[in-house]
MIMARVO-111968 format. One record per residue (C-alpha): x, y, z; residue number from 0; residue in three letters. Coordinates in steps of 0.001 Angstrom, whole numbers, plus 500000, padded with zeros to 6 digits. Each point is the difference from the previous one (the first is absolute). Layout:
X	Y	Z	NUM	ALA
...
This chain:
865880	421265	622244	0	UNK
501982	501810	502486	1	UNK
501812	501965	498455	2	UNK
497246	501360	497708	3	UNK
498042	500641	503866	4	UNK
502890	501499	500909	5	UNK
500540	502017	496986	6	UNK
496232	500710	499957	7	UNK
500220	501328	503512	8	UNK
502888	502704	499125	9	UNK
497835	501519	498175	10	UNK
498253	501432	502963	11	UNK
503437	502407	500592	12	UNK
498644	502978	498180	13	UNK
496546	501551	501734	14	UNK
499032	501378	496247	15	UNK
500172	496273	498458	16	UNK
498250	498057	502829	17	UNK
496626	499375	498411	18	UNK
501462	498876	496781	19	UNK
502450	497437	502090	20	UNK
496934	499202	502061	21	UNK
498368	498971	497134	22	UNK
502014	498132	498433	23	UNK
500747	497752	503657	24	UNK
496268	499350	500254	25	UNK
500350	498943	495980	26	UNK
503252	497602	500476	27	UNK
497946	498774	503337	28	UNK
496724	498947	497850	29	UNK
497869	503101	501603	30	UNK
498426	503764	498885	31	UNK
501655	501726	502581	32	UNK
503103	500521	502883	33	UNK
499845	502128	502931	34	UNK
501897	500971	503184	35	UNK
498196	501383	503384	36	UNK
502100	501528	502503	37	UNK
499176	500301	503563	38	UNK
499688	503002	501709	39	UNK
502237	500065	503148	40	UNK
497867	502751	501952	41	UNK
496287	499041	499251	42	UNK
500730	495616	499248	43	UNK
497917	500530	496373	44	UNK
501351	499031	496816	45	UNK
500326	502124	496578	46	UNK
500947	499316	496800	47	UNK
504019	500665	499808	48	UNK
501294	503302	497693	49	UNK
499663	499265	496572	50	UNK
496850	497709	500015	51	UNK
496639	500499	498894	52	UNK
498866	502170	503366	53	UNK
496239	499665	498980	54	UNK
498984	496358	500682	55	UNK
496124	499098	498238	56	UNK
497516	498458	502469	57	UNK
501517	501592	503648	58	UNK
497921	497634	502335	59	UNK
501260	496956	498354	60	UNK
503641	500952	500159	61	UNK
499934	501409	503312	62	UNK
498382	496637	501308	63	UNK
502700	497857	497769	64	UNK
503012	501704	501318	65	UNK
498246	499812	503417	66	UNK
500485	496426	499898	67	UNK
503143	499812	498186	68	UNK
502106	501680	502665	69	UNK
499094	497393	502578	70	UNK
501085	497060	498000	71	UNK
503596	499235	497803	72	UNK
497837	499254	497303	73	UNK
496647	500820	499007	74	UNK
497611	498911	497057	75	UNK
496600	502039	499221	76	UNK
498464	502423	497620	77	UNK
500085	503677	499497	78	UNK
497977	502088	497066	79	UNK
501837	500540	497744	80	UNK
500169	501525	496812	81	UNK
496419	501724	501107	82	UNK
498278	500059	503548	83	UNK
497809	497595	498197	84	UNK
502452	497134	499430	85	UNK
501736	498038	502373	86	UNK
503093	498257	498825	87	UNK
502254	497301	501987	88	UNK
503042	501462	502121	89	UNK
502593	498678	501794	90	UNK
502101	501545	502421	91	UNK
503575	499943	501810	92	UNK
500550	501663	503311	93	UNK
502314	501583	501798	94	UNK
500633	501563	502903	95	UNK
500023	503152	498225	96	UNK
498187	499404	496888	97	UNK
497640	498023	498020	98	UNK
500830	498850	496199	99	UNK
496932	499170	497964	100	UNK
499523	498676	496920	101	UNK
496696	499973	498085	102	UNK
498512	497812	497580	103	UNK
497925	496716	498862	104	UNK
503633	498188	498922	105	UNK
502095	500406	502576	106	UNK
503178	498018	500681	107	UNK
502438	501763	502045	108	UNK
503652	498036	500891	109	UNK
500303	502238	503246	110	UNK
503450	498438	500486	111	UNK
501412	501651	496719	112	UNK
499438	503301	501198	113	UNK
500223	499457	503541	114	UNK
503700	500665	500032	115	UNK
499051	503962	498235	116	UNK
496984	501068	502325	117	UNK
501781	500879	502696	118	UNK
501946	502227	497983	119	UNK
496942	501585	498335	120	UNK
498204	500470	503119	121	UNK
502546	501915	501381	122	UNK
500519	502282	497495	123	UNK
496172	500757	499861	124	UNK
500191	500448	503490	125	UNK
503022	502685	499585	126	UNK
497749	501803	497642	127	UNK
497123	500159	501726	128	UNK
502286	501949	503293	129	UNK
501375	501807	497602	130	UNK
496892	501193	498422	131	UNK
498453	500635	503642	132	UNK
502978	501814	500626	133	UNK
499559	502135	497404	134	UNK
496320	500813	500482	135	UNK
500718	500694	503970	136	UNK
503322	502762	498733	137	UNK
497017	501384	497683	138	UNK
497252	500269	502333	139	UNK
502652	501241	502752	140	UNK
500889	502932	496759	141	UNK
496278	500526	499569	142	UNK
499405	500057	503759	143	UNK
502373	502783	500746	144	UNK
498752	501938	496603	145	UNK
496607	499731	501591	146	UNK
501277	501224	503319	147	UNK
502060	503118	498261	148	UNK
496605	501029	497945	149	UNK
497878	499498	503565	150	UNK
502753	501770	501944	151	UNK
499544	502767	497811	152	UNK
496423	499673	499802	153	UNK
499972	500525	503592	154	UNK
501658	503531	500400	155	UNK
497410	500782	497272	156	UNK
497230	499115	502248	157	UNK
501607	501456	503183	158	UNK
499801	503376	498017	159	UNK
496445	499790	499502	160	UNK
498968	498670	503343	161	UNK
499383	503468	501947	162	UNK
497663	501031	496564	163	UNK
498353	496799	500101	164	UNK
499214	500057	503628	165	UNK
498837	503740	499382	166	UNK
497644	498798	497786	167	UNK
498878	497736	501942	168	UNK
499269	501587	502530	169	UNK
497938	502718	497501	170	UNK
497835	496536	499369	171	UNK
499544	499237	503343	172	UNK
498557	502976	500413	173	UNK
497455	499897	497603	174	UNK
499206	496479	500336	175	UNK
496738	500414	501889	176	UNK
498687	502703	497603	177	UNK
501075	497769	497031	178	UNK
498274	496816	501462	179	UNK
496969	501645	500570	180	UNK
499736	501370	496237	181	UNK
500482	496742	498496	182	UNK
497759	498324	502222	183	UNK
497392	502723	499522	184	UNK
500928	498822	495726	185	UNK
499662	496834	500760	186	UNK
496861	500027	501918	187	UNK
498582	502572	497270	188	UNK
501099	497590	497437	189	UNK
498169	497049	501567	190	UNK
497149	502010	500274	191	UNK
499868	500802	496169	192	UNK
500378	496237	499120	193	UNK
497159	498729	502485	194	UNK
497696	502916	498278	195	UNK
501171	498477	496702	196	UNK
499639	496499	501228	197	UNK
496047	501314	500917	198	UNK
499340	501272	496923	199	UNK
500797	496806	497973	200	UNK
497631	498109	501698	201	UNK
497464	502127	500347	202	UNK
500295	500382	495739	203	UNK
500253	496105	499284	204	UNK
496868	500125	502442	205	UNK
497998	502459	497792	206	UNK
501286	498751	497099	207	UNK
498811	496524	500464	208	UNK
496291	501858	501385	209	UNK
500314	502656	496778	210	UNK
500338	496566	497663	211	UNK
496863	498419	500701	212	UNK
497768	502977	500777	213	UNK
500300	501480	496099	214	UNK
498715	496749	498925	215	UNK
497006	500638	502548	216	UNK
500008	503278	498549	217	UNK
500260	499888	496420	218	UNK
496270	498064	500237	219	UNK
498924	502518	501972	220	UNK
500813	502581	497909	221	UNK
499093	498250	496618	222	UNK
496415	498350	501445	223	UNK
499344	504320	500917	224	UNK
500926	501276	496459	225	UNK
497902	497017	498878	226	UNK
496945	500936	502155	227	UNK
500855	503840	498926	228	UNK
499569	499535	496216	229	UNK
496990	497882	500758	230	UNK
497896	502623	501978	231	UNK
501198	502275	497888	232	UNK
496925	498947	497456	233	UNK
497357	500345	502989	234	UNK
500105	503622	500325	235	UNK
495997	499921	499567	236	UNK
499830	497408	503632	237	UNK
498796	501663	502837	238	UNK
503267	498932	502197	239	UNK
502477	501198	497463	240	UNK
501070	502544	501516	241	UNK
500782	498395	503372	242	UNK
501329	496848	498469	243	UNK
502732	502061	497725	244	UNK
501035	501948	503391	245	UNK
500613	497092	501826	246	UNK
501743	498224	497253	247	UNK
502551	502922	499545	248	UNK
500577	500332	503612	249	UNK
500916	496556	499469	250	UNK
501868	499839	497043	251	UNK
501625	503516	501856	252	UNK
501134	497234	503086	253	UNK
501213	498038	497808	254	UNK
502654	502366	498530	255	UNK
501170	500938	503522	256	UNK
500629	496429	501099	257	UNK
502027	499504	496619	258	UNK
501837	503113	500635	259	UNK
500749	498617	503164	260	UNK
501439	497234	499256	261	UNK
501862	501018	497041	262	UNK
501586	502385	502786	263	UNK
500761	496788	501841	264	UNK
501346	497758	497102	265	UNK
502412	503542	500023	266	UNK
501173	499927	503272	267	UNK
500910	496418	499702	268	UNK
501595	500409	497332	269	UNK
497843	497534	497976	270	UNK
498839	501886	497148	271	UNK
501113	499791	496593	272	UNK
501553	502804	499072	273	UNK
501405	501186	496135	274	UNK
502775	502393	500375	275	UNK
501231	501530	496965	276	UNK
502293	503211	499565	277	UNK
498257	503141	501256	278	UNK
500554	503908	500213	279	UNK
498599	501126	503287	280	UNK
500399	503623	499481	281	UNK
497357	499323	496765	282	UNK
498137	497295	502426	283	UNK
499609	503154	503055	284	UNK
498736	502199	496935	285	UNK
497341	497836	498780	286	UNK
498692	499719	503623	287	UNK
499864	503419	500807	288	UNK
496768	500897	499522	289	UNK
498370	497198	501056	290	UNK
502605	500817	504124	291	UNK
498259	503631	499404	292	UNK
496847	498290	499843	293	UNK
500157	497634	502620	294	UNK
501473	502133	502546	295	UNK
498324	503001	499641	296	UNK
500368	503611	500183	297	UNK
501349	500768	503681	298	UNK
503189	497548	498904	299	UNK
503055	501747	498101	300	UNK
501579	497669	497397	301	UNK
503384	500414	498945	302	UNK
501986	497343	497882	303	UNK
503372	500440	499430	304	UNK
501527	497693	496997	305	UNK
503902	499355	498917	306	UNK
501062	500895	497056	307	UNK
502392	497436	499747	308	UNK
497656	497172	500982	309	UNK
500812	496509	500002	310	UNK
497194	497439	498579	311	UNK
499089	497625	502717	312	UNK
499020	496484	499586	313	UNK
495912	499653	502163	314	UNK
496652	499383	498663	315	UNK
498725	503601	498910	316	UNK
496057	499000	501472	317	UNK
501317	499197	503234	318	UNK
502095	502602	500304	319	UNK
497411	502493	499208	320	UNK
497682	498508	502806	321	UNK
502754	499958	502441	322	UNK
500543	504148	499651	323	UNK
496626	500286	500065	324	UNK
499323	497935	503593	325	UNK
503426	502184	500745	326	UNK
497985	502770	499356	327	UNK
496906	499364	501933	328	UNK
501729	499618	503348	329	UNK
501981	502999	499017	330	UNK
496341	501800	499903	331	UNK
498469	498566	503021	332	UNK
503188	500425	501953	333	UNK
498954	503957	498904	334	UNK
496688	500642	501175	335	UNK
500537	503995	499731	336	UNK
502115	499681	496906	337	UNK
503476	500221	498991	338	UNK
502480	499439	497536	339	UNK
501141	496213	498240	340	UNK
502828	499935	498193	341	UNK
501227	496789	497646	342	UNK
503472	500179	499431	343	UNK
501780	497562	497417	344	UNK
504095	499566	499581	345	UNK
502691	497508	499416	346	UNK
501704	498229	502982	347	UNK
502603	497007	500820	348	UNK
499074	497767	503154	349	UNK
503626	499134	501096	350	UNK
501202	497016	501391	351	UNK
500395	501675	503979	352	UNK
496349	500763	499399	353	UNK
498264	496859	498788	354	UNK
501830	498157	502626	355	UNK
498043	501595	502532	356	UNK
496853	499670	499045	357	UNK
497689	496993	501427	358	UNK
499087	498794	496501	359	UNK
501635	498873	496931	360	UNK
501024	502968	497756	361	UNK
502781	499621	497614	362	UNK
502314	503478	499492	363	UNK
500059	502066	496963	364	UNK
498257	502283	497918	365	UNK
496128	501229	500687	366	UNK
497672	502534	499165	367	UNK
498385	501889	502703	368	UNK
496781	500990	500394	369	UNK
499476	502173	503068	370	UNK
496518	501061	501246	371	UNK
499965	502517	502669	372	UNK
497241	501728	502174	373	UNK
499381	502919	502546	374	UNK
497993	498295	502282	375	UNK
499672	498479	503750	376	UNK
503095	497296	499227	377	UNK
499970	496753	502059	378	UNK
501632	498880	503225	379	UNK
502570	497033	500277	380	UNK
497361	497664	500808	381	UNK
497670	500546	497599	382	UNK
503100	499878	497255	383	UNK
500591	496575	501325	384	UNK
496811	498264	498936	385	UNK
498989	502553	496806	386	UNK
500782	496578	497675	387	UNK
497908	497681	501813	388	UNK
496664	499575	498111	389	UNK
496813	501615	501704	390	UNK
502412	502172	502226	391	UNK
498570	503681	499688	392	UNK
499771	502731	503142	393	UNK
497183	501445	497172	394	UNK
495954	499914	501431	395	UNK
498080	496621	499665	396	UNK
498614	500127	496422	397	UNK
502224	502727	499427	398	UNK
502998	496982	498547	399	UNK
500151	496870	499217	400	UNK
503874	499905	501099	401	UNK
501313	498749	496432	402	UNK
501357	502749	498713	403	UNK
503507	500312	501376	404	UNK
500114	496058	499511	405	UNK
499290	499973	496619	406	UNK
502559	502469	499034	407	UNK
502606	497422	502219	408	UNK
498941	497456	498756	409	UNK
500047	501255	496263	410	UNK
503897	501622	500446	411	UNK
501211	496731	501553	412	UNK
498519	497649	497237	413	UNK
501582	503192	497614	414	UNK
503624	498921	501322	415	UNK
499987	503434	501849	416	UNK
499869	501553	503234	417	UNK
498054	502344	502057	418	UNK
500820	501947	502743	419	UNK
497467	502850	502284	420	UNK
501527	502672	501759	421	UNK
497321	501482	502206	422	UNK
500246	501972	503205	423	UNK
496719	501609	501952	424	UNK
499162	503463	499141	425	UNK
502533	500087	497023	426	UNK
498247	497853	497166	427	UNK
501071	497072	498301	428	UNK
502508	498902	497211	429	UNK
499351	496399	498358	430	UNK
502980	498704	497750	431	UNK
499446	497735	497119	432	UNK
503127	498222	498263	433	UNK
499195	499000	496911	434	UNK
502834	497615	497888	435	UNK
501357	501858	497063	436	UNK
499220	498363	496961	437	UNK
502860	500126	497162	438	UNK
497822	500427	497065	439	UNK
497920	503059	498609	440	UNK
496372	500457	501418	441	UNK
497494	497730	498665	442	UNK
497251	502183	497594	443	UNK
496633	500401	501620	444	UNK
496832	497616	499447	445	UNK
497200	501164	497813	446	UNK
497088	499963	502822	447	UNK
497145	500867	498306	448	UNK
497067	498588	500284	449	UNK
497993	497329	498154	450	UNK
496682	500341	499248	451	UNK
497637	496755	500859	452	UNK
499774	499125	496013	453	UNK
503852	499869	499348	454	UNK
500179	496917	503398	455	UNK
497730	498347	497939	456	UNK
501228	496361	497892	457	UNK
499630	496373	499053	458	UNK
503043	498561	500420	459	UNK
500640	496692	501995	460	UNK
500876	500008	503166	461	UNK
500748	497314	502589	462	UNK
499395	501021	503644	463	UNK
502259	498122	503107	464	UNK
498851	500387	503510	465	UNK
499737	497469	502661	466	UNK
497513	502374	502009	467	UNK
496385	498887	498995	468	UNK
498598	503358	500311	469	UNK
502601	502380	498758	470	UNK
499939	497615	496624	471	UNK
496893	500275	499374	472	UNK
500065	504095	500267	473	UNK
503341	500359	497722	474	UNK
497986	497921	497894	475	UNK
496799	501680	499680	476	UNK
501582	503795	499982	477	UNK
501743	498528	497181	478	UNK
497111	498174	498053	479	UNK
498008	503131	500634	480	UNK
502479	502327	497990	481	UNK
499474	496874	496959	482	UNK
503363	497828	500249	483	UNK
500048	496485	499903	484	UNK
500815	498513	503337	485	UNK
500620	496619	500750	486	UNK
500788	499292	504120	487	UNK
502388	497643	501783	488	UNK
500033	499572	503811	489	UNK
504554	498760	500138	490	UNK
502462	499510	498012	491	UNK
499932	496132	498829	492	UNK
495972	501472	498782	493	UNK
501775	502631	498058	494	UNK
502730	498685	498487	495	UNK
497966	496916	498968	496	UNK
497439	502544	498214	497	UNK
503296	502178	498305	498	UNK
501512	496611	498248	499	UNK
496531	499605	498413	500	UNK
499943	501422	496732	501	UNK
497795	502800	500408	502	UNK
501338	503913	499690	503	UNK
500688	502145	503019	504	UNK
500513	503454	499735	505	UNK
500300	500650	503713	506	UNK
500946	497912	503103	507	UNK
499147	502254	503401	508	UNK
501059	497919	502841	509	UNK
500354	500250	504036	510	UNK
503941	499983	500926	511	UNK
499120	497323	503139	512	UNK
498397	496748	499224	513	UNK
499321	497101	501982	514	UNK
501265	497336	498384	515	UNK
503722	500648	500335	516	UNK
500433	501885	496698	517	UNK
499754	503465	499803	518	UNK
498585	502298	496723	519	UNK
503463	500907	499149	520	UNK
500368	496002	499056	521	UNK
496538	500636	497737	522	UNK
501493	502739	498659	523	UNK
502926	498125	498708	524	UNK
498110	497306	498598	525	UNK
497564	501781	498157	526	UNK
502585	502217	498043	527	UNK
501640	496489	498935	528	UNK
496869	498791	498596	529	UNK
498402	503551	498691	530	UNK
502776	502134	499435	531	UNK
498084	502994	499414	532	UNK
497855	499976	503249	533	UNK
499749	502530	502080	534	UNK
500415	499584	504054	535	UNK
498874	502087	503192	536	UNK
500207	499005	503353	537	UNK
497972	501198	503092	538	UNK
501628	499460	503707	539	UNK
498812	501279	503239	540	UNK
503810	500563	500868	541	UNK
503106	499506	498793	542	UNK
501855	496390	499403	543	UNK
503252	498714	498589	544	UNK
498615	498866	496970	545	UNK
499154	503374	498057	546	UNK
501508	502359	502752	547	UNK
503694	500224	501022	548	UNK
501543	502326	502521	549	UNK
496356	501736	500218	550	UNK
500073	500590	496461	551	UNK
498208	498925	496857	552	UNK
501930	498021	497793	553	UNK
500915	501767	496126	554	UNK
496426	499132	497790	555	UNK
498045	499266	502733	556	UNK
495893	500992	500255	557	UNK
498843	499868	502961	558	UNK
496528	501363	501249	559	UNK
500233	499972	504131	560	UNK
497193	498711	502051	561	UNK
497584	501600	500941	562	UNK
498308	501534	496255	563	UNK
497319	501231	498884	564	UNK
497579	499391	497139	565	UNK
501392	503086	497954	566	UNK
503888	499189	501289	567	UNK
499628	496334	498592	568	UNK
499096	501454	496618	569	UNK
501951	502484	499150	570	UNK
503071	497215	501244	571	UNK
498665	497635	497325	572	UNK
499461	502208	497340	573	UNK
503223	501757	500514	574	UNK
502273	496694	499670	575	UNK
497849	498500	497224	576	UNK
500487	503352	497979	577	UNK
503950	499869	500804	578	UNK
502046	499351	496910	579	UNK
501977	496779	500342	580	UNK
């Protein structure tokens, strides 16, 4: 027995072969493992000696093992070991200058066999672990003066460029005041921007929320005045005829402002649905030139200057046309004595620099530009300040209702663009719509002639959703009146439960917002499961997530916005029945 200890323990001799000898000592001692710690003269902690395993699983428990092992001879506890999740049985031997410890459930160690070779072994590890110190210290005392040579050298560099650094400076320090006072002047211009922004969000989620529940209000209005119109309309022999038809049309004629307002609010907040497709301006700004020439009358000049290499942008055509035209209007009245507007399109790249300034999110790349220019009395930096914000206008009472400017915001923003006025007094006004380039060819125009009152006619079925009392029972009689069959439903578990009957529906015209938690898009989807064929169209007083994203109809969407008419509801419904599927 000790011999083969003996023998075992040569085998630790050679640095390259210690793990294998290790091994096999822990094996002839009835353990999984051997290992040597040496103690560090300078800081008193011990390490595994050169040639052991120098990464040791579960630190905590060997740290507090050998803790304990170098106060006694002989120590017995546990470490973790294969894993930080096992602990195994140890024991350990120690030294005044190391600690020998053997791991394993089996152990039986004859310490006097070996005894006689530790010594030995100890000192040799000891020898290579000065040696090895040694031999780091020579190469961080090589690296050290390397170092110094490359920093020595650095040094004259930096001498040579210390009288044209301190030049320099000094050309900074002069200009420090005048550059502090710039970017502060940014800054605070910045700041400015993003509280204006700030203001305008709320005041739009404010209007939009107010816009929302007013075309409800409005769309009864409206419908219970075309009603009482086509109703009088067969009294022309009463003696009040007369007087009752004027005040019904003046009316009906209040009616169509307040919608117009607050379709111009739902724009500013950037609430109404919108359906972009592919346009050509420069064929858009034809199409509306006679009706500018019209509208702004003789004394104004009209010049509109299009690009022959054109990009298509990607807007809603409608909204764009109404936001020239309200461009247009304060061009006029911004000209009492006349003068000349000029609509200018072209392509353009917002760059990165740019975008980054601005107060409001507006990614870089490619646009197309429509700029609409005017002769007249320009604005001052004040009034360009506040020109967004809804019912702002330096215009006569009843001269303005404010919304014009807002709208056309409101409409570019929702767009993905950006808009930008450059006004000064005395030298007219520039406003600057960016429009996103859209990558495929211009969509072909919409037939948009008009229906005569026999062709809205029909008899097809059609089931009516709407949790508002009144406004159901209008969509329902406009639509009974023209000879469909309707068939009403006040939410969605009434609807639903009347679709999986087996009767045949044509047409399922819904609200978007319903009160009990579901929505019409959630109709929608259940009546195409159960009649494959049918036919949907929604109605919303603004937008929401569920047929709207990013401000923007979803692809084979209907939708008929709040508030409509007796003559807009019909032509809707016979439209999308007469679609081909």
């Amino acid at each position: 027995m000790k011999d083969d200890g003996a023998h075992l323990l040569s085998g630790f001799a050679n640095a390259n072969g210690r793990r294998e000898a290790a091994a096999r000592l822990a094996k002839f001692m009835g353990g999984d493992a051997f290992l040597i710690f040496l103690k560090d003269e300078e800081t008193g902690s011990f390490t595994p000696a050169q040639g052991f395993d120098q990464r040791l699983p579960g630190g905590p428990s060997w740290r507090a093992f050998l803790k304990q092992a170098s106060s006694c001879c002989e120590f017995f506890g546990e470490v973790a070991f294969p894993d930080a999740n096992t602990l195994v049985p140890a024991v350990a031997r120690s030294t005044p200058a190391a600690i020998l410890v053997f791991v394993g459930r089996n152990l039986s160690i004859p310490w006097n066999d070996i005894r006689s070779s530790l010594p030995l072994l100890i000192e040799l590890l000891k020898t290579e672990a000065r040696v090895h110190m040694a031999l780091a210290r020579a190469s961080s005392a090589t690296e050290a003066a390397t170092h110094a040579t490359h920093l020595a050298r650095a040094l004259d560099g930096a001498r040579k460029d210390v009288s044209a650094t301190s030049l320099k400076l000094q050309q900074l320090n002069a200009t420090l005041e005048q550059r502090v006072a710039e970017e502060i002047a940014r800054r605070t211009e910045a700041e400015a921007a993003l509280r204006q922004a700030q203001k305008l969000e709320a005041i739009g989620q404010l209007t939009g929320g107010v816009a929302h529940d007013f075309n409800n209000l409005l769309t009864v209005i409206m419908g219970g005045l075309d009603t009482i119109g086509r109703q009088i309309a067969s009294m022309s022999d009463a003696p009040q005829f007369g007087r009752i038809m004027r005040a019904q049309a003046m009316a009906h004629h209040a009616s169509q402002r307040a919608a117009t307002l607050t379709a111009r609010l739902l724009a500013f907040s950037r609430r109404q649905p919108l359906d972009p497709k592919s346009i050509d301006v420069d064929r858009l700004l034809g199409g509306m030139s006679e009706l500018l020439k019209s509208t702004l009358g003789e004394q104004i000049r009209i010049e509109i200057v299009g690009n022959a290499g054109l990009w298509s942008a990607f807007a809603d055509a409608s909204e764009l046309e109404h936001g020239i035209l309200n461009l247009a209007v304060n061009a006029r009245d911004a000209m009492p004595g006349g003068g000349r507007l000029t609509i200018e399109t072209g392509n353009t790249w917002l760059d990165d620099e740019y975008v980054a300034a601005l107060p409001e999110p507006v990614p870089p790349g490619q646009y197309v530009l429509v700029a609409v220019t005017d002769t007249g009395t320009g604005m001052d930096k004040a009034t360009l300040d506040r020109v967004f914000e809804p019912f702002f206008t330096t215009k006569e009472v009843g001269k303005g209702t404010g919304l014009g400017l807002s709208q056309v915001y409101g409409f570019v923003r929702q767009t993905g663009g950006h808009i930008r006025i450059y006004s000064e007094p005395g030298h007219g006004t520039t406003v600057k719509l960016y429009l996103p380039r859209s990558k495929t060819e211009p969509d072909k125009q919409e037939d948009r002639s008009i229906p005569t009152a026999t062709m809205l006619r029909g008899n097809e079925a059609i089931l009516v959703v709407e949790d508002h009392d009144d406004l159901r029972a209008y969509s329902s009689g406009v639509l009974r009146d023209l000879g469909y069959q309707v068939f009403e439903a006040a939410d969605a578990a009434s609807a639903i439960a009347f679709l999986e009957s087996s009767r045949t529906i044509d047409l399922l015209f819904t609200d978007v917002v319903l009160p009990d938690g579901l929505h019409g898009r959630n109709i929608a989807d259940r009546a195409r499961r159960l009649h494959p064929m049918i036919k949907v169209l929604f109605t919303t007083g603004y937008t929401r997530n569920a047929i709207v994203h990013n401000g923007r109809l979803d692809a084979g969407v209907n939708l008929l916005s709040k508030p409509f008419s007796f003559r807009g509801l019909a032509e809707k419904v016979r439209r999308i029945l007469d679609e081909q599927t």
